[in-house]
N, C-alpha and C positions, 0 to 999 in steps of 0.2 A: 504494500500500500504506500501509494508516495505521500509525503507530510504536507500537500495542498489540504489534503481533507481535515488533516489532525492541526493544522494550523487555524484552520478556519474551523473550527472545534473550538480549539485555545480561544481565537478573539473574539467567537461568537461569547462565550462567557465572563471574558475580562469585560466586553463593552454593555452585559445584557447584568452581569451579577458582581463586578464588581473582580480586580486583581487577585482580594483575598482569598475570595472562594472559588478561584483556579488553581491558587495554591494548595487551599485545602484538598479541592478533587484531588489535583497532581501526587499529592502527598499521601493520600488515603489508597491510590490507586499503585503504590509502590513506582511510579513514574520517576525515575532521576533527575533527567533533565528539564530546563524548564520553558525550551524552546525547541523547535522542529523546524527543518530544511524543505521548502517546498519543495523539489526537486529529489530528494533523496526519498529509500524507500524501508520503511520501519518494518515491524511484524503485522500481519492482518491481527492479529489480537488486543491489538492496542487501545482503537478505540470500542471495542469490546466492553474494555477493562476500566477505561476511564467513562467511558458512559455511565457504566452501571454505576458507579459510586458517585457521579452525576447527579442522576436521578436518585438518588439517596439525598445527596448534599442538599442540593436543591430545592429538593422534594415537591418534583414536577412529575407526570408519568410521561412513561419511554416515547408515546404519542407526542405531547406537544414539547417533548426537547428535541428531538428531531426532527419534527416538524418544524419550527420556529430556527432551525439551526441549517435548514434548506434554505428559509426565506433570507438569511442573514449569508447564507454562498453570494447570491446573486449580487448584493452591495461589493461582499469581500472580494471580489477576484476582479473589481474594478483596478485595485490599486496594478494590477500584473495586467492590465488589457485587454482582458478575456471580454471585457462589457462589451468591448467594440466587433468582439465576434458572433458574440450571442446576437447584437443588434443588425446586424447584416443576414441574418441565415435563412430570413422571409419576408414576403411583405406581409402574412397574415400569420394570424396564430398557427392554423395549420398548417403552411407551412413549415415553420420550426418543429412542431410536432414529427412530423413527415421524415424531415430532414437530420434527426437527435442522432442517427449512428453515424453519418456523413460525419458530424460536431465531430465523436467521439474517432473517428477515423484523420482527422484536420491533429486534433491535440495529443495522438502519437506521434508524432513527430518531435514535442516537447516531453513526451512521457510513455517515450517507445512498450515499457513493462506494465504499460496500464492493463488491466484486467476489465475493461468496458463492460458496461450491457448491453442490451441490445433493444430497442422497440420499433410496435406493428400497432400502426392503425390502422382501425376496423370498423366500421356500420356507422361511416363520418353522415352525419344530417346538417342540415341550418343550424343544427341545437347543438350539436357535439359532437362524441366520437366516444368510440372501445379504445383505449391505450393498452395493448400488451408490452411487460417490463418484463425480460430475463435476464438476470445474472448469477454468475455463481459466488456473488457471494451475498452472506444472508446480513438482514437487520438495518437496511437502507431504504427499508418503502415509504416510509414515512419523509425520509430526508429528501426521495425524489417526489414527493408530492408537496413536499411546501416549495422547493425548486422552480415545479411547471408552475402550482401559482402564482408565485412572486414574477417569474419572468411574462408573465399572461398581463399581467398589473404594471410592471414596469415600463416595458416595453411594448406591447399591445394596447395596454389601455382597457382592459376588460375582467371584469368580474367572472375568478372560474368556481365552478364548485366540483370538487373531487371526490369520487366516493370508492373506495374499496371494494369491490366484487367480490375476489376471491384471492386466494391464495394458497399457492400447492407449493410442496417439494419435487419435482421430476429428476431423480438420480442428483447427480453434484448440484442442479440450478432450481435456481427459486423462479416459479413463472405466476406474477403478481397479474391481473387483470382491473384495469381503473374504467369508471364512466366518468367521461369528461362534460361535463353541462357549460359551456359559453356561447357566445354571438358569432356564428359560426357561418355566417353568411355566404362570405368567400369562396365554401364548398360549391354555394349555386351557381358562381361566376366558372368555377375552375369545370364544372360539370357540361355550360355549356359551352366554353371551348374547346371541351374535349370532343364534342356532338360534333362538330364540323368536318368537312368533310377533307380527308387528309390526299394531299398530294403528293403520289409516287417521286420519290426520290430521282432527281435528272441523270445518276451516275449507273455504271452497271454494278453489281455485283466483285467484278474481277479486283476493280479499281480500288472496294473496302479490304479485298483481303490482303491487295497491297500495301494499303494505308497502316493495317492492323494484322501484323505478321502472326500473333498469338491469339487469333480469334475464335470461337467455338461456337458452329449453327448447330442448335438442335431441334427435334421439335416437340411437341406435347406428348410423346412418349418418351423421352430423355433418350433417345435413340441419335447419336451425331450424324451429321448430315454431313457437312465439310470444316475442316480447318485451315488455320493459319499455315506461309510457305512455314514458317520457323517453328512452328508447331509440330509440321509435317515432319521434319528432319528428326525432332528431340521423342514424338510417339506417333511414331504411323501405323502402330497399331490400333489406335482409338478411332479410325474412321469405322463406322457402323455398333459400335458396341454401345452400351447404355453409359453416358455419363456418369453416373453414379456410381459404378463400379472401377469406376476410374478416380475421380476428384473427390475429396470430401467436401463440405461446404462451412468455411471456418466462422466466416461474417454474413448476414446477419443472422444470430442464433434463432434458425425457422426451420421446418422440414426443408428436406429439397425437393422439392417437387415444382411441376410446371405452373402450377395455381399459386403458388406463396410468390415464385421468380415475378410472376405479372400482376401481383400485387405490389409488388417492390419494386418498380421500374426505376424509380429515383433516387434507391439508393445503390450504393458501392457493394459488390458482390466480392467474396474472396473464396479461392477455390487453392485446396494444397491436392495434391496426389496422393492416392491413398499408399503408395510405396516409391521408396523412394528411386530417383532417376542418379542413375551411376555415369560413368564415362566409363573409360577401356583403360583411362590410366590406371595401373594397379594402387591400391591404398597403401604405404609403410602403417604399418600395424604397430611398429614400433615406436611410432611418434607417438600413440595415443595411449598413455598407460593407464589412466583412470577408467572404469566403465561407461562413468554418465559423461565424458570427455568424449566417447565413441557414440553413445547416443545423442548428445547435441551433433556430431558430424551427421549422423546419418536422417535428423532433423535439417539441416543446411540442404540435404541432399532433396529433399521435396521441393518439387515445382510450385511456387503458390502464383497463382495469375490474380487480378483483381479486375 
């Protein structure tokens, strides 16, 4: 976990309760230090450990300190710039909605080891939308619902109300399901542009796959149809076989299937290969003397396309 989160943790409660009863959390929660590196990457048990004694301290429940501690992100990561990216990423609410994995795709760059979530919106109206949230890691649902509605309020100008659906565990990830209730208008403009009627691209075919040497046509049976020239070279075995038994699907956390892909046209698709691609140069085996030193090598060795 990088100390963006645990920092803004820290000054959500220096600024909301006061230096002392940071120290005391700090202190109660066996915590040493009394500052954290945004860029640097602590234990995921951390804020765990100091929530709970938090919400002790405090004596708020786990609800509204993480809720109030979402609302208080959106201010905090002005001072580092972030404001200016959250306020670019749509003109409307839904589009930021839409667009949260793109976000979260933009800010590895600054925080390559992030562990993202992932969300899908679903059954969007005039009124709202279904938000699906998966991550694996747990005890953050709260903190991303005060998040959308501060940023809905900040930036939009719109009163959201958020309601909790559900909540499951599926294997390592938490898959959270929110109704969104805001002024959702937008949807009926984006609806009928998409009604119109679309004109055949002027180029042929040839000319994309020279543009885009790593490309992959498939169609509603995950059945490949044609690939990229440099595709062709690195697996020319993949022409006719089911995708799927080829790529696994890394980002965004949805089935893979043909119905999720065309619900998510807008966002950034990442695809690694389910085994990895070698060369013919031989490996020294002797450079590699640790085990998990061999299993990061043979991690480098998957294709990931995006």
């Amino acid at each position: 976990m990088y100390g963006l989160i645990i920092e803004n943790m820290t000054e959500y409660i220096k600024a909301t309760y006061g230096e002392d009863k940071w120290e005391e959390i700090r202190r109660a929660a066996g915590v040493d230090q009394p500052s954290f590196s945004t860029h640097q990457v602590y234990p995921e048990g951390l804020i765990p450990r100091l929530s709970k004694k938090a919400v002790q301290i405090l004596k708020v429940s786990e609800k509204e300190f993480f809720d109030q501690m979402g609302v208080f992100f959106i201010g905090f990561v002005s001072q580092y710039g972030y404001d200016r990216v959250l306020s670019v990423l749509g003109r409307h609410m839904r589009d930021f909605l839409n667009g949260l994995d793109n976000l979260h795709e933009y800010l590895k760059f600054s925080y390559p080891r992030m562990r993202a979530p992932s969300f899908i919106c679903e059954n969007e109206t005039k009124h709202g939308l279904t938000l699906h949230y998966r991550s694996k890691r747990r005890g953050f649902v709260y903190y991303t619902m005060g998040q959308i509605r501060e940023v809905a309020r900040h930036f939009y100008h719109k009163e959201m109300k958020i309601e909790l659906v559900r909540e499951e565990l599926l294997f390592d990830m938490v898959h959270v399901t929110f109704q969104l209730t805001f002024d959702n208008r937008a949807f009926t403009l984006a609806s009928l542009t998409m009604t119109r009627e679309e004109k055949h691209l002027p180029i042929s075919a040839s000319v994309l796959f020279e543009i885009f040497p790593f490309c992959i046509v498939f169609g509603s049976d995950m059945v490949v149809r044609s690939i990229g020239n440099s595709l062709m070279v690195i697996m020319p075995d993949l022409l006719g076989k089911k995708i799927t038994n080829w790529f696994d699907l890394v980002r965004p956390l949805t089935a893979f299937k043909f119905s999720s892909i065309l619900n998510r046209t807008n966002n950034i698709f990442e695809l690694a290969t389910v085994e990895p691609i070698l060369n013919d140069k031989p490996i020294d085996r002797q450079e590699l003397v640790l085990s998990d030193e061999l299993d990061a090598f043979n991690d480098e060795k998957n294709l990931r396309l995006k």
